[in-house]
C-alpha positions in Angstrom: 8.2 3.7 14.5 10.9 4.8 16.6 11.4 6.5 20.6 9.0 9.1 20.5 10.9 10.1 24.5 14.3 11.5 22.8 14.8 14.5 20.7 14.8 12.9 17.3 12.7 15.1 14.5 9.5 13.3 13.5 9.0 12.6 10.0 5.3 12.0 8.9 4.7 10.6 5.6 1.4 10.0 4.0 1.1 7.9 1.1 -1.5 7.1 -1.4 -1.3 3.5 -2.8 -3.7 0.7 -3.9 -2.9 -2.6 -2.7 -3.5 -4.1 -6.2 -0.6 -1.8 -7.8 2.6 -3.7 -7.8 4.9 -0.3 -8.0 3.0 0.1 -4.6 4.6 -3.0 -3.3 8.0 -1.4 -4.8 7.8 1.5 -3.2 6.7 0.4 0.8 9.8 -2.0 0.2 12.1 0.8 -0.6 10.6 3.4 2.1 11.2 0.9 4.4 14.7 0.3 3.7 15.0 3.9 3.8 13.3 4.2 7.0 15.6 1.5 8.5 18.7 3.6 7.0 17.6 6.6 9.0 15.4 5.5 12.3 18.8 6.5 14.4 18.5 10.2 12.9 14.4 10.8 13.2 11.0 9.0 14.4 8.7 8.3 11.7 5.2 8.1 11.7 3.5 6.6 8.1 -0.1 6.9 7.2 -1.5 5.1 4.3 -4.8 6.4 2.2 -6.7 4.8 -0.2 -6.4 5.0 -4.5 -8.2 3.5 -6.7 -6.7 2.2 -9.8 -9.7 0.7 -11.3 -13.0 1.6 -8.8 -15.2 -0.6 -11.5 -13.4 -3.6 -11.0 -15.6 -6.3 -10.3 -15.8 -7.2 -6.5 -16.2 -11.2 -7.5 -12.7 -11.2 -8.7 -10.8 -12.0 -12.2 -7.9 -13.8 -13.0 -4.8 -11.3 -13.0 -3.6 -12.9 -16.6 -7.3 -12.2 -18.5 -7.8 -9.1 -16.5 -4.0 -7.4 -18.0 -3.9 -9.3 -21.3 -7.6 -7.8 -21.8 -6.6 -4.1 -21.0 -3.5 -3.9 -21.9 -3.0 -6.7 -24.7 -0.7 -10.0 -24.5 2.3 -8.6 -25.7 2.4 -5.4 -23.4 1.2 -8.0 -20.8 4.3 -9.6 -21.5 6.3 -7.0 -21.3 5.0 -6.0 -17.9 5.4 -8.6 -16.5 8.7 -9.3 -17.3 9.8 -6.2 -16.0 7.8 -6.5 -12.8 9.8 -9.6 -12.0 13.0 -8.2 -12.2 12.1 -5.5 -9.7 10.2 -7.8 -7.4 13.6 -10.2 -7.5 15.9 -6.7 -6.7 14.0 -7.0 -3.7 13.8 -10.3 -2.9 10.4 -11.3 -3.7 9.0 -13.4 -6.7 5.8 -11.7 -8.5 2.9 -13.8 -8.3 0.5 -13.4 -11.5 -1.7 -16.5 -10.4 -4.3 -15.1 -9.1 -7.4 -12.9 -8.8 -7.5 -9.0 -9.6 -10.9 -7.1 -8.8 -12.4 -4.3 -6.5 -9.8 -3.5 -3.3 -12.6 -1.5 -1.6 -12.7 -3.9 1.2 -8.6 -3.9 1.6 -9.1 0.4 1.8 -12.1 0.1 4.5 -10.0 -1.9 6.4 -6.4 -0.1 6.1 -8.4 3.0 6.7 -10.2 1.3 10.0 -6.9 -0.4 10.8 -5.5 3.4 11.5 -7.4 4.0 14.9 -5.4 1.3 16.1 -2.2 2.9 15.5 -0.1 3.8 12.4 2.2 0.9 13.2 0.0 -1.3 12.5 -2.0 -0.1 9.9 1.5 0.1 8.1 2.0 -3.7 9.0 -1.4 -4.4 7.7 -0.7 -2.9 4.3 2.9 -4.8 4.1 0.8 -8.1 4.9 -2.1 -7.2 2.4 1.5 -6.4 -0.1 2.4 -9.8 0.5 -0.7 -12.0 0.2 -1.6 -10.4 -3.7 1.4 -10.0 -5.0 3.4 -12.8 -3.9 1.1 -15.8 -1.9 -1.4 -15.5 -5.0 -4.5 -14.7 -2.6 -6.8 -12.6 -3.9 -7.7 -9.4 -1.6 -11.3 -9.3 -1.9 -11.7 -12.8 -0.2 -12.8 -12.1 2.9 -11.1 -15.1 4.7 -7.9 -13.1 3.3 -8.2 -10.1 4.6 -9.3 -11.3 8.2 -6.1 -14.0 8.1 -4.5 -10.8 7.4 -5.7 -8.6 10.6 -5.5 -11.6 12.9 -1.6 -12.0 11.9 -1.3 -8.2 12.5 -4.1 -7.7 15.7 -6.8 -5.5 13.8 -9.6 -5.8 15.9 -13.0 -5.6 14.9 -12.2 -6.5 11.4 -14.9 -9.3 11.1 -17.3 -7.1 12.2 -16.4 -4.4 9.8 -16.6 -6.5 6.7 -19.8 -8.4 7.6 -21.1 -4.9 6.7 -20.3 -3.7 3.1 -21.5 0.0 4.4 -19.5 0.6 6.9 -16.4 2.8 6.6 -16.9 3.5 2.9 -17.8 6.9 4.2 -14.3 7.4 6.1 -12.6 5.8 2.6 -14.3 8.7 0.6 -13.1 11.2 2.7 -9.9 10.1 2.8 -9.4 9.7 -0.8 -11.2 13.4 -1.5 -8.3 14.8 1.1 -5.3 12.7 -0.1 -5.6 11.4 -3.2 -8.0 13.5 -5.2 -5.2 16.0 -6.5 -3.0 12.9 -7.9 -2.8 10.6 -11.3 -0.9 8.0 -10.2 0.4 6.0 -7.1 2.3 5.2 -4.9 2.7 8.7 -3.9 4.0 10.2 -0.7 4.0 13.4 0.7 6.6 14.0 3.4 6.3 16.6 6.7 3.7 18.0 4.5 6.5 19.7 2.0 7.9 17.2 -0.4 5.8 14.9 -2.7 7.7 11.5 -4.0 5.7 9.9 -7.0 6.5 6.0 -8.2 9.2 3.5 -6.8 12.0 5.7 -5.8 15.1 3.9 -4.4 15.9 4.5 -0.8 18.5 7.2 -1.4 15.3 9.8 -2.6 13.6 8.8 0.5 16.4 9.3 2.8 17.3 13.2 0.7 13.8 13.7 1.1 13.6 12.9 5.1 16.7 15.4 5.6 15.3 18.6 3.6 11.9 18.0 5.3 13.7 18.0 8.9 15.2 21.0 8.1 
């Protein structure tokens, strides 16, 4: 994400996030803006691991509305939802509650796979799996979805990675025993190894954060 030839300080940041938490979508929006704020001062290099929010969720899929009015009660539901609007319109998005909820395994085999084709992409992948549940409605463990989603960004190989529910579970467990094991909640992003950011911080905590970690 930036020259790599010039003499710019490379910032790393590693973040924990399932695709199915909406304060996830928050906070790629805001790292981003806080990237593009400070891409003339370092290089930046993001790498996203998997989180599971609810690892039982059913893999055939339930509707969002049942799924939260069920576990957290209509009211809070409400309330919720309410309140994930108006961050979604400070943004510029509109929050989609149409659609399916359920297991995201799939979405973290592929992010995870998606990273040995470079971190650029892998962090395009995630923005484009972002988009599809939380805004376009689609549900995440379709796999029609998720392949619409890796031919938009050029994931290669996803079709064949999917076809097999085995395959890169293993490199999914790993990386949530090395990332994500030591953490309650997401997103969460640990920058140049030193400074931890939990929830939707606006841009200007990123951009504090980038400066003491290049120091």
């Amino acid at each position: 994400m930036g020259d790599s030839t010039d003499s710019k300080k490379l910032i790393q940041i590693d973040v924990s996030s399932d695709i199915v938490c909406p304060w996830c979508f928050v906070g790629k929006a805001y790292l981003d803006r806080a990237i593009s704020n400070s891409k003339d001062k370092f290089d930046f290099e993001v790498r996203w691991h998997p989180f599971f929010l609810n690892s039982s969720a059913p893999k055939e899929g339930i509707k969002k509305s049942d799924y939260f009015s069920s576990k957290f009660g209509a009211s809070q539901f409400e309330k919720m939802q309410s309140r994930m609007s108006e961050k979604f319109k400070g943004i510029g998005y509109n929050y989609d509650t149409s659609g399916l909820t359920g297991n995201s395994m799939d979405c973290h085999r592929l992010i995870t796979y998606a990273k040995n084709q470079g971190y650029e992409k892998q962090h395009a992948l995630v923005g484009e799996l972002f988009m599809n549940y939380h805004v376009e409605g689609k549900y995440i463990g379709d796999k029609q979805v998720l392949l619409e989603a890796s031919r938009k960004i050029g994931i290669e190989g996803a079709e064949e990675l999917l076809d097999d529910p085995s395959k890169g579970v293993k490199e999914v467990n790993e990386e949530l025993e090395k990332y994500s094991s030591r953490i309650s909640g997401v997103p969460h992003f640990l920058i140049n190894a030193k400074y931890q950011i939990s929830g939707g911080q606006p841009p200007e905590i990123f951009q504090r954060a980038f400066e003491a970690a290049a120091n």
